[in-house]
N, C-alpha and C positions, 0 to 999 in steps of 0.2 A: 344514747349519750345525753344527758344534763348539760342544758349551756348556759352559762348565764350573761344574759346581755346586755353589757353597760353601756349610757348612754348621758347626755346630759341633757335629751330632748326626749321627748313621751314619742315611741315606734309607732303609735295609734296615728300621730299626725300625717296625712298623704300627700301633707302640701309642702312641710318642712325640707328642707332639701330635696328638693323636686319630689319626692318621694322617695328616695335612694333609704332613709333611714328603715322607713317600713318594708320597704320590699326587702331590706334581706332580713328582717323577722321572721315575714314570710316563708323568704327562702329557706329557711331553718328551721321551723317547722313545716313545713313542706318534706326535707328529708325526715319526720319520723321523729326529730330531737324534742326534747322536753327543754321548754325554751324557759329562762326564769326571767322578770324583765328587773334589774338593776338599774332603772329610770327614772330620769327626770335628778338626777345629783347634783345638786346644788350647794351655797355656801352664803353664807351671811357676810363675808370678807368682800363680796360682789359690791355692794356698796359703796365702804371707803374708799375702794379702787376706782369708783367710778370717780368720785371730785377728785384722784392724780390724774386720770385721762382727761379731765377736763382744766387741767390746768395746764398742762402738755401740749393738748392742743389748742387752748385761748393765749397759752403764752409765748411757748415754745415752738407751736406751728408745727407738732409731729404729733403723730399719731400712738396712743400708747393702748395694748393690748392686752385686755385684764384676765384673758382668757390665758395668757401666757404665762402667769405670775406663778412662781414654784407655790408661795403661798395656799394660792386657789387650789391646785394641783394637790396640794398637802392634803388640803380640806376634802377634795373628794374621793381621795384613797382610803384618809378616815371611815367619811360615808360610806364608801360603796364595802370596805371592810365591816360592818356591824351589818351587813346588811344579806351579803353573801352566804349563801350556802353552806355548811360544810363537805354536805357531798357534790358537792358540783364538777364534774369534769373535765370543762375549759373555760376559761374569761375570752369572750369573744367583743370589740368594741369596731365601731368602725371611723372612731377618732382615736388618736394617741394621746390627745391631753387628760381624757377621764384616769388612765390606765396608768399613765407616764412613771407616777411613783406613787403607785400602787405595790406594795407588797407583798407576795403569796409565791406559796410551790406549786400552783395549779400553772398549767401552762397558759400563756396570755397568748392572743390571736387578734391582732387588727388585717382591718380590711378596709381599705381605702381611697382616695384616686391622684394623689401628692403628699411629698413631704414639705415641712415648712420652707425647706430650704429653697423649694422648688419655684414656692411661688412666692417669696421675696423678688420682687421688682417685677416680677410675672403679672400678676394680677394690679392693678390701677390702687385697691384696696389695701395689698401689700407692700405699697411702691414707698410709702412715706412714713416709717415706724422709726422709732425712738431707739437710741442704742443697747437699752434696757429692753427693751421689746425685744428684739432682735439676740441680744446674749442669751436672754430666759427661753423664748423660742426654742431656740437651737438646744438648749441645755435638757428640756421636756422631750423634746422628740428625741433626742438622741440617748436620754435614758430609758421612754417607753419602745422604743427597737432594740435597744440590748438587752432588753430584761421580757420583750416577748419570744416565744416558742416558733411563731409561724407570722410572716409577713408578707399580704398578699397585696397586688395593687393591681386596677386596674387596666395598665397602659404601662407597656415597655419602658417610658419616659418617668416616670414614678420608680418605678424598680432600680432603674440606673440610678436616679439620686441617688436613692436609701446608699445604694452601694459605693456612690463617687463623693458623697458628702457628707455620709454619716458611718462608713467605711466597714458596712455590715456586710457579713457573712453572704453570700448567694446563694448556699446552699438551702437558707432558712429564707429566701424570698420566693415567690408562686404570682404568677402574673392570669387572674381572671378577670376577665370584661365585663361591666355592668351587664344586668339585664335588660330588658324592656319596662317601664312604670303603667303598662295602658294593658288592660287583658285582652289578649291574642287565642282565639278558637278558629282561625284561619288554615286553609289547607293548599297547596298545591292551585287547585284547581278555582278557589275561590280568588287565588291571587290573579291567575289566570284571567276569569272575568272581572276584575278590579281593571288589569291592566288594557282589558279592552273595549273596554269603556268610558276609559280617559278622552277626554277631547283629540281630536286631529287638526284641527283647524288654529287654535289657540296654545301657544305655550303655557302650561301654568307653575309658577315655582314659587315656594313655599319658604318662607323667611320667621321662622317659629323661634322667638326668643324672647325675654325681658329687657336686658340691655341690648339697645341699638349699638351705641358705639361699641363695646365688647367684643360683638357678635361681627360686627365689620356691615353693618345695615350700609353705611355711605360704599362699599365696593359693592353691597348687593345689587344696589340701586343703579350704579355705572354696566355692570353687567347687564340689565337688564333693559338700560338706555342702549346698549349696544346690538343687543338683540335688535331689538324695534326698527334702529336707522338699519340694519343688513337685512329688516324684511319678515322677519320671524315676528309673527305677532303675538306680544307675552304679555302677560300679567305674575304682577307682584305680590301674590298674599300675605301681607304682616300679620299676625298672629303673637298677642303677649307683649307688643310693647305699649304701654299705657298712653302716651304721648310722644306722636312722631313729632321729631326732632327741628319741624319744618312747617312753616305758615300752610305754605301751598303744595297741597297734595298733588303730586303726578297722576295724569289720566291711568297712568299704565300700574297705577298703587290700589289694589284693592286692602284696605285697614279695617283687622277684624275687632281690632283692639285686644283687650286682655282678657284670657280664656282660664277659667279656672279647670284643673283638674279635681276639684273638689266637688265639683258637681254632676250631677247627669247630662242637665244641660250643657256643661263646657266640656266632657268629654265626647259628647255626640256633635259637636261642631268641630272638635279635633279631628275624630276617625273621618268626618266629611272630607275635613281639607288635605290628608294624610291618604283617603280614595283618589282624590278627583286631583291634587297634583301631581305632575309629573318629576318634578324633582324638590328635594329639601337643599337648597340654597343658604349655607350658612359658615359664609369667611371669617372665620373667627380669626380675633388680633391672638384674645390669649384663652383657651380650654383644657381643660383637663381632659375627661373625657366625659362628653355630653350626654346621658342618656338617650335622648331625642333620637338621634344615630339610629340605635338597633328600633324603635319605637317605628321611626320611618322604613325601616327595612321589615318590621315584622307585615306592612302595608306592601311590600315589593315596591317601596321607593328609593330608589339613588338618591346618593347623599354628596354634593358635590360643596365644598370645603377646603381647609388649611392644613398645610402641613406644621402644627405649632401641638406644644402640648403632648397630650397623651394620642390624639386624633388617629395617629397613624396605624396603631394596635386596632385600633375598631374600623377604621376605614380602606380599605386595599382598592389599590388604582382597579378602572374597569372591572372589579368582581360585587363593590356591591357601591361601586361610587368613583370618587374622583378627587383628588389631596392638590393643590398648589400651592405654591410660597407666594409668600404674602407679597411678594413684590413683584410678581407675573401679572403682565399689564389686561385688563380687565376685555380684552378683545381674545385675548387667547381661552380665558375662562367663558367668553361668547359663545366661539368658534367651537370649542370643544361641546359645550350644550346642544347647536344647531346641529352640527353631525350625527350624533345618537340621537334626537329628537326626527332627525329627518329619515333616519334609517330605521323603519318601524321592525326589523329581525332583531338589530342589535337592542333598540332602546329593551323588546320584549325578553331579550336574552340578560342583556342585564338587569332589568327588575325583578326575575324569576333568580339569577344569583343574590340577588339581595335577600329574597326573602328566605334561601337557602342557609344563610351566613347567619339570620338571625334565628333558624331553626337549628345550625347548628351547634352556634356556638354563643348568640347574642341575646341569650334569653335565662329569666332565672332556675329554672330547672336544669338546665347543664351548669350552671353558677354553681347551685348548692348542692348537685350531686358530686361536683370536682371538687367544691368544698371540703366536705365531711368524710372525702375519703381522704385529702390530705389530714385531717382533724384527727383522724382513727389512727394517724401514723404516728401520733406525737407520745 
């Protein structure tokens, strides 16, 4: 199969979207496809758009998104049309805007983790756009899902959009899980000595994000203060946020500050902190679906979290983690921790599910082998 893979970002980059854009190049070739890269499409229209967004927002105090502009949209269906293949088999992208009105009889295929709709007023970044923003939005996405062949998403919560608010067919929706971003050669048994060799004496849990507030860092932090007064004695690993949000660091905050995945160096102090904690600790206000998740599980680490977003697809009570709503007072998020911490069968049964979950389902080789056998169907 010949794919050709549109993009508006170069797939060589590992930092770009967490990595999500490259790994499913990866994944794509991985199944055997002849991957052609349609990257990096651009437009000169970027420009003038940018002093409207700056006039919108110095005057108007709204947010305008040039990224949404039928315009721009125009211009890279132009592009990526002089550019494509003739023999090519599928348009595969994993945004809807490159695609949106793009025009061809090749079957289009995005793969993604929200629709726009979704995350209007969802995301802090989405919350304050212009009426114009917000009409074009809606107008791109809702033309590049009727006019694609196959629409995959992430996370249960994605899928339902496309289909409650952009009134698409279900038939033509397929819901796969990210994979993991961090290379996994772990077995069974290595998870096995991973897991017992975690401390006993110390809780350690693990807070790996960029945005603190986002991420729910201030309900980390009460959780963890909760521990401590009941007796458990825990530490806080921050990982990724450049500047905690706070003069004075708590004794119980160990701050790794920000870790790159671009390096040797920053991913051999992730697999560290990803061994030696016992849980990935991460309340998120608002997530799509975080790769981190399966990342921490291909480590045999519980993922203990929110039930917001796409979360709930990747994370299942007690099999490879733990889901609360965001307004479950931060003692019962404790209580829940100290019990499986303190029962060395269960914590050990649930870490070995975890790492189950991401061999069976939460890694890109089951990704891109589910992939490309829906892709064969079309």
């Amino acid at each position: 199969m010949k794919i050709s893979y549109v993009s508006t970002f170069d797939p060589a980059d590992v930092l770009y979207w967490s990595g999500l854009g490259h790994n499913m190049a990866k994944m794509l070739e991985g199944e055997n496809a002849e991957v052609e890269y349609v990257s990096n499409v651009s437009s000169k229209l970027r420009y003038p758009l940018k002093a409207k967004g700056l006039v919108y927002r110095n005057v108007l105090r709204k947010e305008f998104d040039i990224n949404r502009e039928p315009m721009l949209a125009r211009q890279y269906a132009k592009a990526i049309q002089q550019r494509l293949s003739t023999n090519t088999d599928v348009i595969f992208s994993p945004s809807t805007i490159p695609v949106s009105l793009l025009e061809t009889k090749k079957p289009k295929v995005i793969y993604t983790d929200a629709t726009f709709a979704a995350m209007l007023g969802f995301y802090e970044s989405f919350s304050n756009y212009c009426k114009e923003t917000i009409k074009h939005g809606n107008y791109l996405e809702q033309a590049a899902l009727d006019s694609s062949q196959l629409l995959i998403y992430s996370s249960d919560w994605a899928a339902k959009s496309a289909i409650e608010h952009y009134k698409i067919n279900p038939d033509k929706i397929k819901i796969v899980p990210f994979g993991a971003n961090m290379p996994c050669d772990r077995n069974l048994d290595d998870i096995k000595t991973i897991v017992s060799t975690r401390s006993t004496d110390t809780l350690h849990l693990l807070f790996l994000a960029v945005d603190w507030q986002r991420k729910g860092g201030d309900l980390a932090l009460n959780i963890v203060r909760r521990l401590n007064e009941a007796g458990v004695k825990t530490k806080l690993h921050v990982a990724g946020v450049r500047k905690l949000p706070f003069e004075r660091v708590p004794e119980y905050i160990v701050d790794h500050g920000y870790i790159s995945k671009g390096t040797k160096e920053g991913v051999g102090k992730l697999e560290r902190l990803f061994r030696e904690s016992h849980f990935l600790l991460l309340p998120s206000v608002a997530d799509c679906t975080p790769i981190v998740y399966s990342e921490a599980n291909s480590f045999g680490l519980p993922c203990i979290t929110t039930n917001v977003g796409g979360i709930p697809t990747i994370v299942k009570d007690d099999v490879n983690g733990k889901v609360f709503s965001l307004n479950e007072p931060s003692v019962e998020w404790a209580a829940y921790i100290a019990s499986i911490f303190s029962n060395k069968k269960a914590y050990e049964c649930l870490c070995l599910s975890s790492f189950a979950e991401y061999e069976n389902r939460l890694n890109w080789k089951t990704a891109g082998r589910t992939i490309m056998g829906y892709m064969k169907e079309l």
